[in-house]
DOVOZA-600877 format. One record per residue: residue number from 0; x negated, z, y negated of N, C-alpha, C in turn. Coordinates in steps of 0.2 Angstrom, whole numbers, plus 2048, in hexadecimal, padded with zeros to 3 digits. Layout:
N
+------+------+------+------+-------+-------+-------+------+------+------+
| resi | n_c1 | n_c3 | n_c2 | ca_c1 | ca_c3 | ca_c2 | c_c1 | c_c3 | c_c2 |
+------+------+------+------+-------+-------+-------+------+------+------+
|  NUM |    X |    Z |    Y |     X |     Z |     Y |    X |    Z |    Y |
...
+------+------+------+------+-------+-------+-------+------+------+------+
***
This chain:
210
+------+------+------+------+-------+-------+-------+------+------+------+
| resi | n_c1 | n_c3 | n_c2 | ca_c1 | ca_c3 | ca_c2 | c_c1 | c_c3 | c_c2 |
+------+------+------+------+-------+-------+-------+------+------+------+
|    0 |  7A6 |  7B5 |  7EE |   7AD |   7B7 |   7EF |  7B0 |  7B3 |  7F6 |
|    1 |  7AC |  7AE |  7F5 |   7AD |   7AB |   7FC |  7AE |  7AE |  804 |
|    2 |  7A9 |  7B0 |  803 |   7A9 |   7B5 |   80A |  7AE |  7BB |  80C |
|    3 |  7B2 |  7BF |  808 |   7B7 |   7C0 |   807 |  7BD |  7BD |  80A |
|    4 |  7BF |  7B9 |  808 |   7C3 |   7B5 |   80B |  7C2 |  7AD |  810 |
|    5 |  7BC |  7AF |  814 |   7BC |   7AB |   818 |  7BF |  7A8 |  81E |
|    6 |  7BF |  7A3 |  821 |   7C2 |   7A3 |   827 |  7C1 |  7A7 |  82B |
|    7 |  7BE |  7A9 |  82C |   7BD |   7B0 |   831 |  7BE |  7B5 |  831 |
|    8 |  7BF |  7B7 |  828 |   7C3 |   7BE |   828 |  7CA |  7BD |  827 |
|    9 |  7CD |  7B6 |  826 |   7D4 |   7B9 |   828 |  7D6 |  7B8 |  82F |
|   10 |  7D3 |  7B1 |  834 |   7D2 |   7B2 |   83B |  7D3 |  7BB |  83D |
|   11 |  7CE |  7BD |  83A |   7CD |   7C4 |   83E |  7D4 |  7C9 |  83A |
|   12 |  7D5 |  7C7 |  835 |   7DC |   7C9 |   832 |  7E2 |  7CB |  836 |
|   13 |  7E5 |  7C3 |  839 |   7E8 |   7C4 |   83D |  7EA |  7C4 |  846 |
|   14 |  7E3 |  7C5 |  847 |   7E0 |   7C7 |   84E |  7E0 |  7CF |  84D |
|   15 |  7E1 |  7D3 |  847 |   7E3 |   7DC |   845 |  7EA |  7DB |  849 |
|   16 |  7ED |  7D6 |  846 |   7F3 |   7D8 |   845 |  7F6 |  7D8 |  84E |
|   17 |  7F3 |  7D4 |  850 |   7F6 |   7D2 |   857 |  7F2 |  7D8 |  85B |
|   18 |  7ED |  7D9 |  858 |   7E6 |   7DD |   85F |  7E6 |  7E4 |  85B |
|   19 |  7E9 |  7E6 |  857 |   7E7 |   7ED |   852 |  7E0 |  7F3 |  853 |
|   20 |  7E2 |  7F5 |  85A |   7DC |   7F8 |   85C |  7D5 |  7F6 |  85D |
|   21 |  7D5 |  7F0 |  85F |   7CE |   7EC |   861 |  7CD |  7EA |  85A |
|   22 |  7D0 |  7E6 |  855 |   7D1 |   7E7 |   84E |  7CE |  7E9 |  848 |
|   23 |  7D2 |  7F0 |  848 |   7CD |   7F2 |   845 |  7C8 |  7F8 |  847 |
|   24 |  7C7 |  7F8 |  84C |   7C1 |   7FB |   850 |  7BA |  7F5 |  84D |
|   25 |  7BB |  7F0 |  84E |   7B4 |   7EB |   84B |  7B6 |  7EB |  844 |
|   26 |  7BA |  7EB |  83F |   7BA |   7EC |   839 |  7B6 |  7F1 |  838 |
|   27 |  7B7 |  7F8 |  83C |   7B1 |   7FC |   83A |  7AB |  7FB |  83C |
|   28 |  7A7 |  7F9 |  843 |   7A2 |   7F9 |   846 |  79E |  7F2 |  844 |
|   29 |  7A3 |  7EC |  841 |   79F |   7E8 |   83F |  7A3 |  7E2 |  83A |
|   30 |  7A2 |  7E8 |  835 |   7A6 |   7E5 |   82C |  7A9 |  7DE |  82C |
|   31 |  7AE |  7DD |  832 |   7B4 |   7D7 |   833 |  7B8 |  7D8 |  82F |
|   32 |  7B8 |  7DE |  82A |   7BF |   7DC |   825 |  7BD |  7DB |  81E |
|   33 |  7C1 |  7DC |  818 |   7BF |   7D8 |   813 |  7C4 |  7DD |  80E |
|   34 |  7C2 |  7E0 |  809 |   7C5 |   7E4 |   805 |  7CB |  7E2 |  801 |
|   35 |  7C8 |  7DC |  7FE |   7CD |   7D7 |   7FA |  7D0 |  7D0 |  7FD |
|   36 |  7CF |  7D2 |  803 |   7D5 |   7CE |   807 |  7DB |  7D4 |  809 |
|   37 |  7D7 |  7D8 |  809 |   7DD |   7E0 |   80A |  7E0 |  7E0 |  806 |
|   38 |  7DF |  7E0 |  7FD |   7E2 |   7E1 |   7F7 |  7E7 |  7DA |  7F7 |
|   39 |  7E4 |  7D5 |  7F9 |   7EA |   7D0 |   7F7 |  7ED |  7D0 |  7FD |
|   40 |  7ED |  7D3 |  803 |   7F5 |   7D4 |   807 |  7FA |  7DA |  804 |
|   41 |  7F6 |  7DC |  800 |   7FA |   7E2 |   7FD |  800 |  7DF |  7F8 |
|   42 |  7FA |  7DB |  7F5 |   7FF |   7D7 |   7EE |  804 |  7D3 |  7F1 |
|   43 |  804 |  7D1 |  7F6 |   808 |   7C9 |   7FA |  80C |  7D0 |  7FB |
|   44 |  80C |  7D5 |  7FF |   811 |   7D8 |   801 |  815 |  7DC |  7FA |
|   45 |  812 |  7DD |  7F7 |   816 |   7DF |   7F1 |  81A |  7D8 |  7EE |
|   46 |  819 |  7D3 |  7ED |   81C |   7CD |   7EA |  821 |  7CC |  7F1 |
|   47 |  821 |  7CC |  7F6 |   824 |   7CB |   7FC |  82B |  7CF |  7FA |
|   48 |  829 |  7D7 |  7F9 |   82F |   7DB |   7F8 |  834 |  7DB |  7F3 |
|   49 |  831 |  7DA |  7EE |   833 |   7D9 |   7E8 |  837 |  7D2 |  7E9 |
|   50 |  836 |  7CC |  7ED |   839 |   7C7 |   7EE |  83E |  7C8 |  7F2 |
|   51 |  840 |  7CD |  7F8 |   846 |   7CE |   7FB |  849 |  7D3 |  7F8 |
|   52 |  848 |  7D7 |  7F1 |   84E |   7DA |   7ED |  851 |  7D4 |  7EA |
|   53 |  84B |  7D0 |  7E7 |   850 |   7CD |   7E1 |  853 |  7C3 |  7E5 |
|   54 |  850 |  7C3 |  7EB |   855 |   7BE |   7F0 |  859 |  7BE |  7F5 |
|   55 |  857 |  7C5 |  7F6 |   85B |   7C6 |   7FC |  865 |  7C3 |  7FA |
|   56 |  866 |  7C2 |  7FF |   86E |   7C1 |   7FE |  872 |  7C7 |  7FF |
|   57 |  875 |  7C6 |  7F8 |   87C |   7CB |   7F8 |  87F |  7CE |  7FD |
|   58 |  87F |  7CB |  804 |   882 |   7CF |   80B |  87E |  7D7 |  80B |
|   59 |  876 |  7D6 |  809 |   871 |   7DB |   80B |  870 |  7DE |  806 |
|   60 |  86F |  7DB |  7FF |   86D |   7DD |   7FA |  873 |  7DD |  7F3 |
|   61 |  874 |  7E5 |  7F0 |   876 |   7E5 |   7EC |  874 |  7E7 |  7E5 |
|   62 |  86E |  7E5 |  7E5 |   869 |   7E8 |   7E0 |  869 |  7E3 |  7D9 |
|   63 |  86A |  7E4 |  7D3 |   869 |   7E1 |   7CC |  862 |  7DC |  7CC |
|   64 |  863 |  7D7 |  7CE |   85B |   7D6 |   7CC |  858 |  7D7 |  7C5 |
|   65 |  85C |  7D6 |  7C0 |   85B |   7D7 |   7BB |  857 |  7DE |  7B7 |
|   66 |  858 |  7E3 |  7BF |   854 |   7E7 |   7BD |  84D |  7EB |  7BF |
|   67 |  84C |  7E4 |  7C2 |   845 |   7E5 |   7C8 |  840 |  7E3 |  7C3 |
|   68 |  83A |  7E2 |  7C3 |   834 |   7DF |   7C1 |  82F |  7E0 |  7C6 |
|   69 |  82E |  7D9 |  7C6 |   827 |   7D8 |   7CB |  821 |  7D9 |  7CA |
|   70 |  81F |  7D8 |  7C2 |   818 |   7DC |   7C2 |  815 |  7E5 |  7C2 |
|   71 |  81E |  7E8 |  7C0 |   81E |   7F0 |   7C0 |  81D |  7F2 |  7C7 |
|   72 |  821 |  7EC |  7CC |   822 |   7F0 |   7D3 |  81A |  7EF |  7D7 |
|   73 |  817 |  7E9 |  7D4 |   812 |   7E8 |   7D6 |  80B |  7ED |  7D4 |
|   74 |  80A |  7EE |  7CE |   807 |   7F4 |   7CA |  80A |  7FC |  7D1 |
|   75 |  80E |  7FD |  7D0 |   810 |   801 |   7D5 |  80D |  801 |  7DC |
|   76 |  80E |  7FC |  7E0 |   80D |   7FC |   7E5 |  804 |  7FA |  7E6 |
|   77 |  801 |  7FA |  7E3 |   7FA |   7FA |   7E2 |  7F7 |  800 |  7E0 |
|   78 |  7FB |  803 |  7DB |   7FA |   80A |   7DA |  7FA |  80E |  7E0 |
|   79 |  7FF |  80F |  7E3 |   800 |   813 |   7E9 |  7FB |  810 |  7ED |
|   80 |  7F9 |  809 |  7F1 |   7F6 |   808 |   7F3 |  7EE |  80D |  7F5 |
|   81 |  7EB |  80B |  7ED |   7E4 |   80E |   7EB |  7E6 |  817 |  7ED |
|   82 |  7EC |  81A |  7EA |   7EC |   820 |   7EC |  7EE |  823 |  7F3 |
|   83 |  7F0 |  81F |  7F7 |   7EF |   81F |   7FE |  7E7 |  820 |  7FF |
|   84 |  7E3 |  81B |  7FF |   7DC |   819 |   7FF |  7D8 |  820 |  7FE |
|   85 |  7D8 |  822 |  7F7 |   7D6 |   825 |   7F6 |  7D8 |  82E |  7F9 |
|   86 |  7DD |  830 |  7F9 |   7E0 |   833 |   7FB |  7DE |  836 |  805 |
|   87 |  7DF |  82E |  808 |   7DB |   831 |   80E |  7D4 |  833 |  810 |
|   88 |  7D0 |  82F |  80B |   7CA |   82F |   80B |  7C7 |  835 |  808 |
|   89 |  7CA |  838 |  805 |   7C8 |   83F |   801 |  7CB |  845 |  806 |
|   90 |  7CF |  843 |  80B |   7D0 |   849 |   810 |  7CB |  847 |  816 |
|   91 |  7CA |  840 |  818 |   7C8 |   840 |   81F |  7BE |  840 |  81D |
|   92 |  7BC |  842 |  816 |   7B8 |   842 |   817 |  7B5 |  84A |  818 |
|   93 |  7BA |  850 |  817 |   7BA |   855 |   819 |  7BD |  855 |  81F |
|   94 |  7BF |  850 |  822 |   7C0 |   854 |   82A |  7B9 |  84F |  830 |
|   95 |  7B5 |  84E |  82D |   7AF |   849 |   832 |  7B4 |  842 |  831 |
|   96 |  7B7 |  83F |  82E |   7B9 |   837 |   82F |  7B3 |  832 |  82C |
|   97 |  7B2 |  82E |  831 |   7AD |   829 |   832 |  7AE |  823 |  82E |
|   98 |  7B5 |  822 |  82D |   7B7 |   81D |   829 |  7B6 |  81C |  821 |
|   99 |  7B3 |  818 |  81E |   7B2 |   819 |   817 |  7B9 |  816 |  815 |
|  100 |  7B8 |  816 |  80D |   7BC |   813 |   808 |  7BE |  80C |  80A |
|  101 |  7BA |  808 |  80A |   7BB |   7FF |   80A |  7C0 |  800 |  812 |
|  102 |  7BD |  804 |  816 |   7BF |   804 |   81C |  7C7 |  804 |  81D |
|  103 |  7CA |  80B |  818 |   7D0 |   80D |   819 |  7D4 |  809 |  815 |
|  104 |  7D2 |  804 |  80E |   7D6 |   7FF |   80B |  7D5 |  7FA |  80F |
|  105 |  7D4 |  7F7 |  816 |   7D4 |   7F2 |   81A |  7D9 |  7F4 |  81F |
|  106 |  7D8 |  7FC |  820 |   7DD |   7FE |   826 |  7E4 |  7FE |  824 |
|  107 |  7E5 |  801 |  81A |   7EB |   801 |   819 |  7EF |  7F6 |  816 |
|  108 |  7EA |  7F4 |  813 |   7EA |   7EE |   813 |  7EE |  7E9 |  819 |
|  109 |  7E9 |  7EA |  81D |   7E9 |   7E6 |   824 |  7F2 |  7E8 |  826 |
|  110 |  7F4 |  7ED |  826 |   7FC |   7EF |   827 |  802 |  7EF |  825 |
|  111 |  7FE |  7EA |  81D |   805 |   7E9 |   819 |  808 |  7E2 |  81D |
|  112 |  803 |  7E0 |  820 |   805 |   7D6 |   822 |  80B |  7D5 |  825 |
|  113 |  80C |  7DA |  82D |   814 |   7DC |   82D |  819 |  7D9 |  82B |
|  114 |  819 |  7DE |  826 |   81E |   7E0 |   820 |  81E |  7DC |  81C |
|  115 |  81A |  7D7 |  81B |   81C |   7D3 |   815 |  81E |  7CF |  81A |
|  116 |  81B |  7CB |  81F |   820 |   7C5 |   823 |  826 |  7C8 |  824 |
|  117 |  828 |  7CD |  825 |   82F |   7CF |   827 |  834 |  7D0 |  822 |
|  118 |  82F |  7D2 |  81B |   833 |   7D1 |   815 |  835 |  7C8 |  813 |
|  119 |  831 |  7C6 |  814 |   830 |   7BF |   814 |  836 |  7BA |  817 |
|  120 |  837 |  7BF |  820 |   83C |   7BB |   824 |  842 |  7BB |  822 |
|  121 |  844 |  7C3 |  821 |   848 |   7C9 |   820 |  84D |  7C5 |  81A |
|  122 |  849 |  7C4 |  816 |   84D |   7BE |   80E |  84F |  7B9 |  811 |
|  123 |  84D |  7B7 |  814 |   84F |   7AF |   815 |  854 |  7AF |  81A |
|  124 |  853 |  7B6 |  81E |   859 |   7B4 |   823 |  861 |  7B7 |  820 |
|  125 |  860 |  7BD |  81C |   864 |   7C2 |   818 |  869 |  7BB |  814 |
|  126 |  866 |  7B3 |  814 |   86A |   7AE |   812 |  86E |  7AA |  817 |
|  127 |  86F |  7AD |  81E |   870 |   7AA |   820 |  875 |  7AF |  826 |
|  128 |  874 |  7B4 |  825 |   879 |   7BB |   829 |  87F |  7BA |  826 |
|  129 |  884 |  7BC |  82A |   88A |   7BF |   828 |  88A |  7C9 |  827 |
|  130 |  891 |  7CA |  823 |   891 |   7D1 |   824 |  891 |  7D6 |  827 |
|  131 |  893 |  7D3 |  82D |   892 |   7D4 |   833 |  88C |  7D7 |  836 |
|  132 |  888 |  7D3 |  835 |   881 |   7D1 |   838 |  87A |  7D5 |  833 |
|  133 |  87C |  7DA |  82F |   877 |   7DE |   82B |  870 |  7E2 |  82E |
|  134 |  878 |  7E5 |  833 |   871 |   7E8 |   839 |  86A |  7E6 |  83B |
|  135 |  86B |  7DE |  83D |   866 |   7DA |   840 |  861 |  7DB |  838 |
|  136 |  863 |  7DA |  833 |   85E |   7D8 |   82E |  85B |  7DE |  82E |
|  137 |  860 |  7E6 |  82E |   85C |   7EC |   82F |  857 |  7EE |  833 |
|  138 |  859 |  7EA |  838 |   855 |   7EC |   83E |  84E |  7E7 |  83C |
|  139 |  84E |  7E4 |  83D |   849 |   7DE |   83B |  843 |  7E0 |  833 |
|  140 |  847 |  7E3 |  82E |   842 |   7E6 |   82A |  840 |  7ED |  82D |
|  141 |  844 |  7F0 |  830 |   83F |   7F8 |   834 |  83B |  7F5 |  83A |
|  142 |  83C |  7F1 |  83D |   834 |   7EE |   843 |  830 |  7EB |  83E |
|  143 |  831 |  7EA |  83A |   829 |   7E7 |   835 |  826 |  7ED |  831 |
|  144 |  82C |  7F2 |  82C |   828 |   7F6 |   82D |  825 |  7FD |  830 |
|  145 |  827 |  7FC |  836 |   826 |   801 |   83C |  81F |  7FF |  83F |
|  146 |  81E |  7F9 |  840 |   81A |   7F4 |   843 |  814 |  7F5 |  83D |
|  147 |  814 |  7F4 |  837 |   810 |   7F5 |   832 |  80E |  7FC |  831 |
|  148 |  811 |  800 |  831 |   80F |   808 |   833 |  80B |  80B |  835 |
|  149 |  80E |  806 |  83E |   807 |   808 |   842 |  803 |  805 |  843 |
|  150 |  801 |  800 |  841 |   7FB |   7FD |   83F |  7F5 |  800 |  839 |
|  151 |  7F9 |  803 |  834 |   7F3 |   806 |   831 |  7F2 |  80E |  834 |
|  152 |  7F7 |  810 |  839 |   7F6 |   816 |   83D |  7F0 |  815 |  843 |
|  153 |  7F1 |  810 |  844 |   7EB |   80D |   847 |  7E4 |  80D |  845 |
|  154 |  7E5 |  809 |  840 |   7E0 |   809 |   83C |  7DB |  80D |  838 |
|  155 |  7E1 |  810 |  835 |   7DF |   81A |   834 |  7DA |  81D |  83B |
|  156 |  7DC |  81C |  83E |   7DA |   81F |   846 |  7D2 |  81C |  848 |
|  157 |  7D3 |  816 |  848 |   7CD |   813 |   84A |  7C6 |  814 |  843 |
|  158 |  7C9 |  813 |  83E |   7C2 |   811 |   83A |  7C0 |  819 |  838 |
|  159 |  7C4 |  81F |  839 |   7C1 |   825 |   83B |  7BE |  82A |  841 |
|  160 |  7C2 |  825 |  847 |   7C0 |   827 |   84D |  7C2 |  82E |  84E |
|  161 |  7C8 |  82D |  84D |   7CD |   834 |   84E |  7D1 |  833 |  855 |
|  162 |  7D3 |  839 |  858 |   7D9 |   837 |   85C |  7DD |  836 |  858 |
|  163 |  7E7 |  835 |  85C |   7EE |   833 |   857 |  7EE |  83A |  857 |
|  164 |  7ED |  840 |  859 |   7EE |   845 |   856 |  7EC |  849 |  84F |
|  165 |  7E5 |  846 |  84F |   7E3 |   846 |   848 |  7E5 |  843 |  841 |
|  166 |  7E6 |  83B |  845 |   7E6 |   837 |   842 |  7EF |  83B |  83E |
|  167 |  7F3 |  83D |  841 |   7F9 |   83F |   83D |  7F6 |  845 |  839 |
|  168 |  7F4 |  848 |  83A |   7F1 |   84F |   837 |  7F1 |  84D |  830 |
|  169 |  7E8 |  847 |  832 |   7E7 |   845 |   82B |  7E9 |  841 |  828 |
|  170 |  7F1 |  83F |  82B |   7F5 |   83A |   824 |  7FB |  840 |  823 |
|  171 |  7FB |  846 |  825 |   800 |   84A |   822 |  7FB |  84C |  81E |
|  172 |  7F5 |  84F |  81C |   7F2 |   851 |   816 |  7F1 |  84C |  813 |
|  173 |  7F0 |  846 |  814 |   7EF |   83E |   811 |  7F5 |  842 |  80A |
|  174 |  7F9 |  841 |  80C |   801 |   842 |   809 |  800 |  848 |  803 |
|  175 |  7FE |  84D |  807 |   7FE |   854 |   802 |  7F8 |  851 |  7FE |
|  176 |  7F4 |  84F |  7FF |   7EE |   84E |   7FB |  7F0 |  847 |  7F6 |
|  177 |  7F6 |  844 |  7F7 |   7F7 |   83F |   7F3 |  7FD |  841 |  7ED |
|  178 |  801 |  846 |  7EF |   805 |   84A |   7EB |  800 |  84F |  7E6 |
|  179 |  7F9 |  852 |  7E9 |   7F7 |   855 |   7E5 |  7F3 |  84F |  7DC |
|  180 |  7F1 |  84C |  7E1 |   7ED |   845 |   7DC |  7F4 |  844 |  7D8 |
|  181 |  7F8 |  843 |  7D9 |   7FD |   83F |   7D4 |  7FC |  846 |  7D0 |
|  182 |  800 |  84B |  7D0 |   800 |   852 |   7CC |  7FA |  853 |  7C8 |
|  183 |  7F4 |  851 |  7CA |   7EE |   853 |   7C7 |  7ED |  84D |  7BF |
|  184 |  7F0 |  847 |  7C1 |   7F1 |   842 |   7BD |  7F4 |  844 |  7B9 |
|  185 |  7FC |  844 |  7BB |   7FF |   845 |   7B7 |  7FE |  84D |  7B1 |
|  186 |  7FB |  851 |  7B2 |   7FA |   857 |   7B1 |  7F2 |  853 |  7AC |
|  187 |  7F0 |  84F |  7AC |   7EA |   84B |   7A8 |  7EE |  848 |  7A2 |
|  188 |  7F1 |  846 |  7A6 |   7F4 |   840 |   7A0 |  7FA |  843 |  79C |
|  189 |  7FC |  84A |  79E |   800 |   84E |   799 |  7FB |  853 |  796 |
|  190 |  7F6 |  855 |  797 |   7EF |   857 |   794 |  7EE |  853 |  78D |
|  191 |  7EC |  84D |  791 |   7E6 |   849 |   78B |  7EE |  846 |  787 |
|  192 |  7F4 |  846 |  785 |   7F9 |   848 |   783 |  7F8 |  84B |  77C |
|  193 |  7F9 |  850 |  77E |   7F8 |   856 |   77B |  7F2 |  857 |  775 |
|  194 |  7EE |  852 |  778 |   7E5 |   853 |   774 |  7E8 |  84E |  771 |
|  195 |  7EB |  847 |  772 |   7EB |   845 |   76E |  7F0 |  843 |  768 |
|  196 |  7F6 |  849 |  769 |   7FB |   84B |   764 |  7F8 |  850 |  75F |
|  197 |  7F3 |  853 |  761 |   7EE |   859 |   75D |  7E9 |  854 |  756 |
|  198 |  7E7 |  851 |  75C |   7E4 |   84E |   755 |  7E6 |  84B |  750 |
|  199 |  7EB |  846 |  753 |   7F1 |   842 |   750 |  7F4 |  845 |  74B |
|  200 |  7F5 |  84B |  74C |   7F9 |   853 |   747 |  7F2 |  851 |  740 |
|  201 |  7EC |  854 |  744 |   7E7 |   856 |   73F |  7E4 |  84F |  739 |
|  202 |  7E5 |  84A |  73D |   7E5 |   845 |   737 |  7EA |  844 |  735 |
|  203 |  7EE |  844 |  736 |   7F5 |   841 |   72F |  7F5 |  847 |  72C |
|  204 |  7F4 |  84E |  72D |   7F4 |   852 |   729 |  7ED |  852 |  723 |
|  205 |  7E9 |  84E |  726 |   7E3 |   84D |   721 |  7E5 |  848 |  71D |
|  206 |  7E8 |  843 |  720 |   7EA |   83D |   71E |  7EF |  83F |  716 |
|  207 |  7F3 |  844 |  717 |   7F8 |   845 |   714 |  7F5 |  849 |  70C |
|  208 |  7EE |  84C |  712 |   7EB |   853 |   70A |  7E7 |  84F |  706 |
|  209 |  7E5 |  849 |  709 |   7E3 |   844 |   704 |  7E3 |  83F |  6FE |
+------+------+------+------+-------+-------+-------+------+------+------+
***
């Protein structure tokens, strides 16, 4: 597990963030990234968000915290994560994409970092604005996640050695292919539903002729 989280893949972590291109170009050419160091920028970015709803101050934030849960949002945003992943990789492997799976959960990973420092700053500064001054805190979360965007736009591009024109292409089917996976789920898990009210029926009815 070590190796994973070595000095040198996070060195190279945030040397993505500064160099994107050259980045993740040797993430693919020469396995500089690290899959579950991707998954825990994800988690930190999920605990990150959830931290600027439920602390952000009242100037910026009018949200219940009461009504938030950090393990749901987190369940959530790992979910989407994986169906991102999946979702690109199942199209760009019908369009010639060179990038594997591991490859695209470092691309998507690697561009949460951003966004959580920014959600990060974003809280702490939201205690320290007037109401006046909202914009700046607006503006300051859309460069992080604008900045985080195209960083896995980049990195979409490189680990399958697409142009940007493809590279949009295949994150607009990313999308329809990611709309279609949910509906197929959801279409499962109202199926197997159904199998399991059937049976359910058939032994309490046995249960009862007994």
């Amino acid at each position: 597990m070590g190796k994973y989280f070595s000095k040198q893949k996070w060195s190279y972590l945030f040397y993505t963030i500064s160099h994107p291109m050259d980045g993740y170009y040797w993430i693919r050419h020469r396995e500089y990234g690290s899959v579950p160091l991707a998954i825990l920028m994800v988690i930190l970015f999920s605990f990150s968000f959830t931290a600027n709803r439920l602390l952000a101050s009242f100037v910026v934030n009018d949200l219940d915290p009461r009504g938030i849960d950090m393990l749901y949002e987190l369940m959530g945003v790992l979910a989407f994560y994986l169906l991102l992943c999946v979702s690109n990789w199942s199209v760009t492997c019908l369009m010639n994409g060179e990038g594997r799976l591991k490859d695209i959960a470092v691309a998507i990973g690697y561009g949460t970092v951003p966004m959580t420092f920014v959600m990060i700053l974003s809280t702490i500064i939201s205690q320290l604005i007037a109401d006046e001054e909202q914009a700046f805190y607006g503006i300051l979360i859309g460069v992080g996640i604008a900045y985080g965007v195209i960083m896995m736009l980049i990195g979409i591009m490189q680990v399958h050695n697409y142009t940007l024109g493809k590279t949009l292409l295949t994150l607009l089917i990313t999308i329809i292919a990611a709309l279609i996976i949910v509906f197929l789920l959801l279409l499962l898990s109202n199926l197997l539903g159904l199998v399991y009210n059937f049976f359910h029926s058939i032994y309490t009815e046995l249960i009862f002729r007994v």
